[in-house]
C-alpha positions in Angstrom: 262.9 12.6 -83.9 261.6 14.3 -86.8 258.3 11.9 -87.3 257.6 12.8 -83.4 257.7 17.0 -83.6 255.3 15.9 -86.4 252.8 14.3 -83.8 249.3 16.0 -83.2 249.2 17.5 -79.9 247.1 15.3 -77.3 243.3 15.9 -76.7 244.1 17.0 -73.2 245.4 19.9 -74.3 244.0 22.8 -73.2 243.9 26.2 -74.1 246.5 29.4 -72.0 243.6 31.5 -70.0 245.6 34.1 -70.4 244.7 34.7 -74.6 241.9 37.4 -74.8 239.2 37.1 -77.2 236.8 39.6 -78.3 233.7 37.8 -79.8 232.8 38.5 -83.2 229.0 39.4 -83.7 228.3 36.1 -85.9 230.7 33.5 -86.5 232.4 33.3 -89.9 234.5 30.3 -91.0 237.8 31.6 -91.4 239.5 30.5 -94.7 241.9 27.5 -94.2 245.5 28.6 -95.4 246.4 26.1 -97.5 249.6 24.6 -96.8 252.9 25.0 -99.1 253.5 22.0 -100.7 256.3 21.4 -98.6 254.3 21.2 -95.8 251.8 19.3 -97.9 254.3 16.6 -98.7 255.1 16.4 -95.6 251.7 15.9 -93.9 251.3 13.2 -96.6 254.1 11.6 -94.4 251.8 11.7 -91.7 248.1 10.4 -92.5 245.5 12.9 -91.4 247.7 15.8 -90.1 245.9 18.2 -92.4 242.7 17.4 -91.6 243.4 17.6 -87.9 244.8 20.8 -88.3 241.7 22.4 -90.0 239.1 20.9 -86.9 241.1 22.1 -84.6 241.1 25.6 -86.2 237.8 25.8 -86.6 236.7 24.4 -82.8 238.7 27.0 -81.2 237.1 29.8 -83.0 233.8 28.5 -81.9 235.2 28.2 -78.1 236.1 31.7 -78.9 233.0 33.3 -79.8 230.7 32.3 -76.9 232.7 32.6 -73.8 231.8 35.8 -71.9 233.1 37.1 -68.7 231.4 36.2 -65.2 231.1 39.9 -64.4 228.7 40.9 -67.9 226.5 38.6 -66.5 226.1 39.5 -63.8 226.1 43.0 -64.4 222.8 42.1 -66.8 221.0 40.3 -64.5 221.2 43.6 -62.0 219.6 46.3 -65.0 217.2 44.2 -66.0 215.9 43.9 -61.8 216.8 47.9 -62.3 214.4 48.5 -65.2 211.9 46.1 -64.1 211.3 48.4 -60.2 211.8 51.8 -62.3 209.3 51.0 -65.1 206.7 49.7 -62.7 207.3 52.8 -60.6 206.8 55.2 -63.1 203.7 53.8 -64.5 202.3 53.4 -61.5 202.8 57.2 -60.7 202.1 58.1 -63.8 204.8 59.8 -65.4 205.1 57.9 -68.4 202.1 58.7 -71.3 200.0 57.2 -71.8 199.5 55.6 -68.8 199.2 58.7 -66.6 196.1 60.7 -65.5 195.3 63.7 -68.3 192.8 66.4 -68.2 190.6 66.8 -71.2 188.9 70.4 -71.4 186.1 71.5 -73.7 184.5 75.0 -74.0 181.0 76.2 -74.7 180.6 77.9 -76.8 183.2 77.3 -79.6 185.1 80.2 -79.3 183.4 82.0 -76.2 186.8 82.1 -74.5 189.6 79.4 -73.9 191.2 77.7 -70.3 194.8 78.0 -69.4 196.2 74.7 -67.9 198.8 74.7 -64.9 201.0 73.1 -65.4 200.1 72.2 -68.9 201.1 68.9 -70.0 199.8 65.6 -72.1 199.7 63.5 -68.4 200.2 64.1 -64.7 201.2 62.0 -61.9 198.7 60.7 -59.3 198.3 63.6 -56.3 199.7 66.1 -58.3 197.4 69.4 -58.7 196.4 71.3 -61.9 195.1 74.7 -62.0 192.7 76.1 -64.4 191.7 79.6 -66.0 189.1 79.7 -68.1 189.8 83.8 -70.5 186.8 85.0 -71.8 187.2 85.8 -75.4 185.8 89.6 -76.4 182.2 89.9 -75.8 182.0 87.1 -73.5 182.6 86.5 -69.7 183.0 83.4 -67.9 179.9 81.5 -66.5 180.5 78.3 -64.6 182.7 74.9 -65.0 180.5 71.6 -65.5 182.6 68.4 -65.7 184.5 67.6 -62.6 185.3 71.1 -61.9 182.2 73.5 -60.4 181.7 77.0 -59.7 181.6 80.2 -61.0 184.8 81.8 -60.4 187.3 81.4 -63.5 190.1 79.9 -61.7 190.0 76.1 -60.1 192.2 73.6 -59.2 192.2 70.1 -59.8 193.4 67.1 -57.9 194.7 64.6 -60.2 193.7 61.0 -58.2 192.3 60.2 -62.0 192.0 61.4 -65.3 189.7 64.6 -65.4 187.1 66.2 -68.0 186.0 69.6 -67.6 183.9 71.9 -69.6 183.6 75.7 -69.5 180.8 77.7 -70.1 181.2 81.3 -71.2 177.6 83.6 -71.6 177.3 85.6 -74.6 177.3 89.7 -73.7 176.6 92.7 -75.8 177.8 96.4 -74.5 175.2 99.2 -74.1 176.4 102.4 -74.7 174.2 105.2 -73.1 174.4 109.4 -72.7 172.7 112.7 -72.2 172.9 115.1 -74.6 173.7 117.9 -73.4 175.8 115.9 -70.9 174.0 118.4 -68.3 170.5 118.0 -68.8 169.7 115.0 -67.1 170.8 111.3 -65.5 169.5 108.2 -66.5 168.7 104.9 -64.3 171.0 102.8 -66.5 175.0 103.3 -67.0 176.9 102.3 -70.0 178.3 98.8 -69.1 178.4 94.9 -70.3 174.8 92.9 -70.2 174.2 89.2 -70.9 172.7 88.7 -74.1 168.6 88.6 -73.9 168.9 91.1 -70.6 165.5 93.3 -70.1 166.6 96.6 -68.9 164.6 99.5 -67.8 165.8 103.3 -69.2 164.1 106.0 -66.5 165.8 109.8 -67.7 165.9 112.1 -64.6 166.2 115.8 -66.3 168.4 118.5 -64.2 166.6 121.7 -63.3 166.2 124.1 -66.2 166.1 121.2 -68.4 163.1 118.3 -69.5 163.3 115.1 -71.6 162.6 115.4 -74.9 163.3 112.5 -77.0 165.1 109.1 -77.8 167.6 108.5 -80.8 170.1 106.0 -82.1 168.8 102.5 -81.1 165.7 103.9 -78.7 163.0 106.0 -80.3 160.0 108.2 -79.0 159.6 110.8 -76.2 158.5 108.2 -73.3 161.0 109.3 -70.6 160.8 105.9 -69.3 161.7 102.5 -71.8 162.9 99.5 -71.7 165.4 97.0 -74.1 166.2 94.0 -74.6 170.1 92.9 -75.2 170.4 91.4 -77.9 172.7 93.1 -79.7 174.8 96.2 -78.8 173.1 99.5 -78.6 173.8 103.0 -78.0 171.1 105.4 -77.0 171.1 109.3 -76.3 168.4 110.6 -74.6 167.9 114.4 -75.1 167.0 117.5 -73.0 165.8 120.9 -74.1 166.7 123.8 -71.7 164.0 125.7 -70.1 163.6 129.4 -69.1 162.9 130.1 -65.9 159.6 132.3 -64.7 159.8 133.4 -61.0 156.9 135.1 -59.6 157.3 137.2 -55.7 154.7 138.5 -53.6 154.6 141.8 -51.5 153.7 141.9 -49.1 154.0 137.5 -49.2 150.7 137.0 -47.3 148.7 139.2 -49.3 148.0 137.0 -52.5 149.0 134.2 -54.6 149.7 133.9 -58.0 149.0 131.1 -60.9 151.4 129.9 -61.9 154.0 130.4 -59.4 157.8 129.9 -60.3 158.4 127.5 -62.9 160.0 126.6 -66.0 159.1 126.7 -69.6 160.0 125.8 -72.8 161.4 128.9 -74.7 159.1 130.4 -76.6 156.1 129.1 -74.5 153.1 131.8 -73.9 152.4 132.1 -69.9 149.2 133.5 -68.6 149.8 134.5 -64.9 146.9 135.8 -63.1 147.4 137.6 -58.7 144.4 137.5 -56.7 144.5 139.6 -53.9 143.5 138.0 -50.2 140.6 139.6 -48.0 141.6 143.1 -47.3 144.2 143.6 -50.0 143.7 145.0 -53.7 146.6 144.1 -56.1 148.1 147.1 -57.6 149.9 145.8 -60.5 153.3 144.0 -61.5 156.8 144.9 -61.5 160.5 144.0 -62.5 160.8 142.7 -65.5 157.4 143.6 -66.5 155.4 146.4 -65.1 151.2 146.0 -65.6 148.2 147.1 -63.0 146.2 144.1 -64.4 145.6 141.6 -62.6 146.2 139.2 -65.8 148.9 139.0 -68.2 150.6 137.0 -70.5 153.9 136.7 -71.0 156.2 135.0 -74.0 158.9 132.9 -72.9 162.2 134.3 -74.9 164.2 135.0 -71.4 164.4 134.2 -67.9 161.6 136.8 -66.1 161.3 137.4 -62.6 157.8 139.6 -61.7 156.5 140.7 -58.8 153.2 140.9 -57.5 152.2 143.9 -55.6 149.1 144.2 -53.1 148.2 146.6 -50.7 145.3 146.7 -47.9 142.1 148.1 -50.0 142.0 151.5 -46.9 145.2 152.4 -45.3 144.3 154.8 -42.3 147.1 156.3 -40.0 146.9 159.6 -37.6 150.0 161.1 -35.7 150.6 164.2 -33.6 152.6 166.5 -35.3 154.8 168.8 -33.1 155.0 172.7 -33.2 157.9 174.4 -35.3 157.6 178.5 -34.9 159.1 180.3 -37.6 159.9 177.1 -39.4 157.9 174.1 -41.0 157.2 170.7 -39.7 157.0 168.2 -41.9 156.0 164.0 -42.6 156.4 162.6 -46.1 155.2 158.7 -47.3 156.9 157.0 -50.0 155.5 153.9 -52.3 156.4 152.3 -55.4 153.6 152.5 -58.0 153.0 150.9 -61.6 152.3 153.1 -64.6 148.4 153.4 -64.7 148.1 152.5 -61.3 145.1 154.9 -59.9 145.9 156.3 -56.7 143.6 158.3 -53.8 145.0 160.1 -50.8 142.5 162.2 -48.2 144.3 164.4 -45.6 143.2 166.6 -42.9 144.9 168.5 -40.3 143.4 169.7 -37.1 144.0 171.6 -33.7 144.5 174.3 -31.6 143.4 177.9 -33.7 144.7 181.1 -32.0 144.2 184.4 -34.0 147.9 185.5 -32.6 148.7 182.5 -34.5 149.5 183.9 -37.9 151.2 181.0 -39.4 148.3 178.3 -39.3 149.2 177.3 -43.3 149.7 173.3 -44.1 150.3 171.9 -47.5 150.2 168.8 -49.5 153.1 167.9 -52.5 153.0 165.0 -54.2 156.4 163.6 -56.5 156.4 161.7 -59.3 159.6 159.4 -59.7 161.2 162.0 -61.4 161.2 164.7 -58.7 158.2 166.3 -60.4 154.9 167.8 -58.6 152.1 166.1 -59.1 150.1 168.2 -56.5 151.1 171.0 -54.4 148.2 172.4 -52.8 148.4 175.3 -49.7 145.3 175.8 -47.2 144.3 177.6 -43.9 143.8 174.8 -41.5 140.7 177.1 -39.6 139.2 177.8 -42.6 140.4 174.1 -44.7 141.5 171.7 -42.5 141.0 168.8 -45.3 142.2 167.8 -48.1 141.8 165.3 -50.8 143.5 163.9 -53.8 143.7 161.3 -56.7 146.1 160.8 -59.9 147.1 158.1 -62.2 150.6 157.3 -62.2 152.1 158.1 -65.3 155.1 156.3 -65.1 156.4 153.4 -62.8 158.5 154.1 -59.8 158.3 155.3 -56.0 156.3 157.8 -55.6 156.3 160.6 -52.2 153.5 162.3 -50.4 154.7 164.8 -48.0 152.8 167.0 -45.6 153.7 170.4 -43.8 152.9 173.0 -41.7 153.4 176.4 -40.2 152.6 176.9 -36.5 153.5 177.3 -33.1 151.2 175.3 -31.9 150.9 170.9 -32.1 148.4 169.7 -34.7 146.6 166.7 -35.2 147.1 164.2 -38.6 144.8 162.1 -40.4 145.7 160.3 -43.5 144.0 157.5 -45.8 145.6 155.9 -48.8 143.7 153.8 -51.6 145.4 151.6 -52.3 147.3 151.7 -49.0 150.7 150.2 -48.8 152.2 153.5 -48.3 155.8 153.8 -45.4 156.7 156.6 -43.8 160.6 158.0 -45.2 161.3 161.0 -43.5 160.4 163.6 -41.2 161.5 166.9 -40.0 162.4 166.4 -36.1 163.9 163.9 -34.5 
């Protein structure tokens, strides 16, 4: 019974399904356990028992080793179909580098601005859209996109059906910096602003009233009110204005003359030569305000602002009233006009009418006032035995002067005047 336990077991024999084994990575002989030498002695009973034992060992690892589940490979089989649709997928829309679509930009020139990409990324996905800025660096502004982009305005978009280049093209500018000095004296046909490099522009100054152009300075020189630059650097220019004085010249009366030159400005300091010429039937009689002169010509320096005016007056100035009757009292007419120092003056009066020897007042008299209350003449006559009367002065000092004629009588009387120069208003009287 012994010699049959002994027995190999028969080839038939098959392995429980129910052992588990994990596979090892790489199949490694295990060591054979050598037997005790009881058991050795024993085998030696038995011819080739320990040989058998060792095969068998070793053939069961091996069965061990490469058996795999039905599931794992099935399971395999399904990622690798996965892997296969997803990879061909994504290449095909692009969203695996480098086998998208990219965009390559370029600027001109280096370092005339940059271009901000939206979204900005190494690839993009067929259809998908990309938006551009193109940011002008500091003294440059955008021009236009060449490439597959076009345009002028600094923002596109690109549809990304393939892979893209674009260029953009920024234009060189320098900045003009321009002003009046004083600020007030004047305009100018160009503002301060940013100009394309190589720009012609044209510089026109406009000076305000009571001001004129004088000269150029900083980048601009001369006294040309007009110029013109070319941009090719930055500039700053200030064009200059002097102020003027201002002469104003009035007429009285306005149709009676003209002057030369009439109301302008000048450069202080400037020397002025005006000259009035009187019109057919007027004399002039001189200049007042701020300058008082008979002559015709003058000349006046330019350290202020003067107003003048020129004063005419028809050559004969006739006139003849009625003047009523006052018994007991005087009747009286006076004329009033404003006359320049050394103005020559000559007045001829005569009063006429009824005589009656019961009459015993039949006096008249002349006065004549300086501006300063002053007689200049005060004359008393008969009018039977002088009914005229005649008189001349120089004025002495400039002002209005008065002329004023009365008379004693109870009876009306007649009035004749002349004035030369004439110009002369009547300013009061003694009845109403």
């Amino acid at each position: 019974m012994a010699e049959k336990e002994l027995n190999p077991e028969p080839e038939d024999y098959k392995e429980s399904p129910k052992e588990n084994f994990e596979p090892e990575d790489e199949y490694k002989e295990p060591p054979l356990e050598l037997e005790t030498p009881a058991e050795i002695s024993q085998s030696e009973k038995i011819p080739g028992y320990y040989f058998y034992r060792r095969k068998k060992a070793k053939a069961k690892l091996k069965r061990k080793h490469f058996k795999m589940p039905g599931w794992f490979n099935i399971s395999l089989t399904t990622l690798l179909i996965i892997a296969v649709i997803f990879g061909t997928w994504g290449l095909a829309a692009g969203h695996f580098p480098p086998w998208g679509f990219s965009v390559d930009v370029a600027t001109t020139p280096v370092g005339g601005g940059t271009v901000n990409l939206s979204p900005d990324q190494a690839s993009y996905s067929g259809g998908s859209r990309v938006d551009l800025n193109a940011v002008p660096a500091n003294g440059y502004r955008f021009g236009y996109w060449g490439g597959d982009a076009s345009g002028t305005d600094p923002s596109v978009s690109l549809s990304m059906n393939s892979s893209k280049s674009v260029t953009a093209t920024f234009i060189r500018q320098h900045h003009l910096n321009i002003s009046t000095a004083p600020q007030s004296g004047g305009s100018l046909s160009t503002i301060s602003g940013d100009f394309d490099a190589g720009t012609i522009l044209s510089l026109t100054t406009s000076p305000m009233p009571g001001y004129r152009f004088d000269y150029w300075s900083g980048d601009v020189s001369g006294t040309n009110p007009s110029v013109s630059i070319t941009m090719d650097t930055d500039k700053n220019i200030v064009a200059n204005f002097v102020p003027l004085l201002l002469l104003t010249v009035n007429l009285t009366p306005t149709s009676a003359g003209i002057v030369s030159p009439a109301t302008e400005y000048f450069d202080y300091g400037a020397t002025v030569t005006l000259t009035a010429q009187a019109a057919p039937g007027y004399q002039f009689v001189g200049w007042t305000g701020d300058l008082t002169n008979i002559s015709a010509t003058i000349n006046i320096t330019m350290d202020k602002n003067y107003t003048l005016t020129a004063n005419f007056a028809p050559i004969i100035q006739s006139t003849s009233m009625v003047l009523p009757n006052r018994i007991g009292d005087s009747t009286w007419i006076s004329w009033s006009k404003n006359l320049i120092a050394g103005q020559y003056i000559v007045i001829n009066s005569g009063l006429t009418g009824v005589f009656n020897l019961s009459d015993s007042s039949h006096l008249w008299r002349v006065e004549v006032f300086s501006p300063d209350g002053e007689y200049i003449d005060n004359w008393f006559g008969d009018y039977w035995l002088t009914p005229e009367h005649v008189f001349a002065f120089q004025a002495q000092i400039s002002g209005t002067y008065v002329v004023k004629i009365s008379h004693y009588s109870s009876f009306i009387k007649d009035l004749s005047m002349t004035f030369s120069p004439g110009g002369w208003i009547i300013n009061g009287n003694s009845w109403s």
